[in-house]
C-alpha positions as CSV (number, residue, x, y, z in Angstrom):
1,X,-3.2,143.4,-13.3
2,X,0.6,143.8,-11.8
3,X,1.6,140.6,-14.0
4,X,0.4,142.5,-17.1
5,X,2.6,145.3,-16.3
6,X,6.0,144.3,-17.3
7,X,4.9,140.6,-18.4
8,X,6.7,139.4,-21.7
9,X,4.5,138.7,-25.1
10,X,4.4,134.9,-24.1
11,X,3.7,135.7,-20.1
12,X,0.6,138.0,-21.7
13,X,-0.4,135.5,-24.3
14,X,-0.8,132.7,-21.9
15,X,-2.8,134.7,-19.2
16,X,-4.8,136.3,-21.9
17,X,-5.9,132.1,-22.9
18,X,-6.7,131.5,-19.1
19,X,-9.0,134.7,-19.4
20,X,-7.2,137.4,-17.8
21,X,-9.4,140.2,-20.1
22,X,-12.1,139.1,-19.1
23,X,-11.2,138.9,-15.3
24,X,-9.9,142.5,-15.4
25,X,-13.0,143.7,-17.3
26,X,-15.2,141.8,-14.8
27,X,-12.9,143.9,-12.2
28,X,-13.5,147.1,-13.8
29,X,-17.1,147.1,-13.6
30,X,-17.5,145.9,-10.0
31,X,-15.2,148.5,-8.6
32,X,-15.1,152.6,-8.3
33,X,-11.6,152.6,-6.3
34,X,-9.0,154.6,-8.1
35,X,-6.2,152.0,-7.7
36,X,-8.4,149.7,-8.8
37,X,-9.4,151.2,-11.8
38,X,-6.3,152.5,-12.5
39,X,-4.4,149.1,-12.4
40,X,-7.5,147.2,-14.8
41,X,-7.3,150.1,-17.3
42,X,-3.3,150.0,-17.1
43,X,-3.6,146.1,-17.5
44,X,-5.8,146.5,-20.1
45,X,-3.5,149.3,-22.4
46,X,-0.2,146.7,-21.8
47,X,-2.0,144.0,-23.3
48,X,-3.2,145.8,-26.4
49,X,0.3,146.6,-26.9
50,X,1.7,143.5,-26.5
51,X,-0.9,142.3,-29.2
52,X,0.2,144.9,-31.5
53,X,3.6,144.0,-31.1
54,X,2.8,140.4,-31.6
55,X,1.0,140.9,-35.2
56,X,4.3,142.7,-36.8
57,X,5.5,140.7,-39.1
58,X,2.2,138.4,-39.1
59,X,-0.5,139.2,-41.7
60,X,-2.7,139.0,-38.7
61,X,-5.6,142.0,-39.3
62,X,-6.9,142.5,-36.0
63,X,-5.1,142.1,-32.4
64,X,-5.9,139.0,-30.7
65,X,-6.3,141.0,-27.3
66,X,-8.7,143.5,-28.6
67,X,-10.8,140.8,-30.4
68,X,-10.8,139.1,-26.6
69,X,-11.7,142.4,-25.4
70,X,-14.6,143.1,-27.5
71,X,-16.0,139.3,-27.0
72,X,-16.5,140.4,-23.3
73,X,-17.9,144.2,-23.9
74,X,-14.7,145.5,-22.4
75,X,-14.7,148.7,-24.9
76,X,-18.1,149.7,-23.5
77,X,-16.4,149.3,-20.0
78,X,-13.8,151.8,-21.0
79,X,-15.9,154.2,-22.2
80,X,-17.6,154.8,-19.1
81,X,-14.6,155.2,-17.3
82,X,-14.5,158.2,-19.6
83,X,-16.0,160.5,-16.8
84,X,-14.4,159.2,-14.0
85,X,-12.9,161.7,-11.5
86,X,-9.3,161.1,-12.4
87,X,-6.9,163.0,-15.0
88,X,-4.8,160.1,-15.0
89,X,-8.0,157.3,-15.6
90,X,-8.9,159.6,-18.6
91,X,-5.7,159.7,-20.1
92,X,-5.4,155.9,-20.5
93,X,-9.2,155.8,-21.6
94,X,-7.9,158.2,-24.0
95,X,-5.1,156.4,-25.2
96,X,-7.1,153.0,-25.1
97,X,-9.7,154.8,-27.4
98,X,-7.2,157.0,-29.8
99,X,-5.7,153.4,-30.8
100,X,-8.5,151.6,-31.0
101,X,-11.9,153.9,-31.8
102,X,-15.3,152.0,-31.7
């Protein structure tokens, strides 16, 4: 999660093909810990970015990232991390969502 954090589009591009999403998403359902949670969801908002950042200038349609992340159910994750006991959790399941609506 740390190496998603300030990671460059190519450092997030190549985790993202060994199957970081999917590894953080498998994290995020097995865990309740707040720094846990917090790190996976802040993981997970860095690499939609750097996918949205990657398709300017493409005529790509969709983000690469968020395709991934749908493949593995990680939207459903996220949604049910809508009512967990933190403001700060619930304002990056927020932001995840506003971007990216089901």
């Amino acid at each position: 999660c740390n190496a998603c954090d300030k990671a460059s589009m190519q450092e997030v591009t190549y985790l993202a093909k060994l199957g970081i999403i999917e590894l953080i998403i498998e994290n995020l359902r097995a865990n309740s810990d707040y720094d846990v949670v917090t790190a996976c969801l802040s993981a997970i908002d860095n690499i939609l970015k750097e996918g949205e950042d990657m398709m300017m200038g493409t005529d790509r349609e969709e983000n690469p990232f968020y395709v991934k992340l749908l493949e593995c159910d990680g939207m459903s994750e996220i949604e049910r991390k809508q009512n967990f006991p933190s403001d700060t959790v619930f304002s990056i399941v927020e932001s995840i969502l506003n971007r990216y609506p089901n």
